[in-house]
C-alpha positions, 0 to 999 in steps of 0.5 A, a space after each residue: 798480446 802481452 799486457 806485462 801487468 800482473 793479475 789483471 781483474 778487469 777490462 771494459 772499453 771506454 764510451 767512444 769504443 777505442 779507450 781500453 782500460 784493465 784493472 790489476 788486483 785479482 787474488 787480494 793485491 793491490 789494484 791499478 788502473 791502466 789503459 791499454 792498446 786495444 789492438 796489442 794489448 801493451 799498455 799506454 798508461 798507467 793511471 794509478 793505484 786505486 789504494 785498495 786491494 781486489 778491485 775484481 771489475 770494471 764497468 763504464 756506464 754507456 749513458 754518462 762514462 762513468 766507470 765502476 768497480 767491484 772490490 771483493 776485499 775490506 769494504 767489499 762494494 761497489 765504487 766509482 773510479 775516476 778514469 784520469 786519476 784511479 781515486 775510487 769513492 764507495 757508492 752509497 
């Protein structure tokens, strides 16, 4: 289904495989973090603004929860993100 959210750049399920969560920020716009209905695609939160631009991924470590993100602007890298609050911290 329609999601509504413009220039989504990632998705990736949570560990317990029902918490879906999308990534705004393709094409060098600011990035926000949702989680949506897996079954409709709607969202359900929005949980933040990550305060970067092209955050172009997301990955959740099966081992511990911990989600990921690639950022391809300024600083490209990769970043943990905090799923409760958007705050991304450079790795490294």
């Amino acid at each position: 289904g329609a999601t509504g959210i413009a220039n989504i750049a990632g998705l990736a399920f949570d560990t317990d495989g029902t918490t879906l969560y999308a990534i705004s920020g393709a094409g060098a716009t600011a990035s926000t973090l949702y989680e949506l209905n897996p079954a409709t695609g709607a969202v359900l939160a929005t949980i933040g603004a990550t305060g970067h631009d092209e955050m172009v991924s997301i990955a959740v470590r099966k081992s511990d929860g911990q989600m990921y993100t690639w950022k391809n602007a300024a600083s490209p890298g990769l970043y943990l993100i905090d799923k409760t609050t958007a705050i991304v911290t450079a790795v490294g």
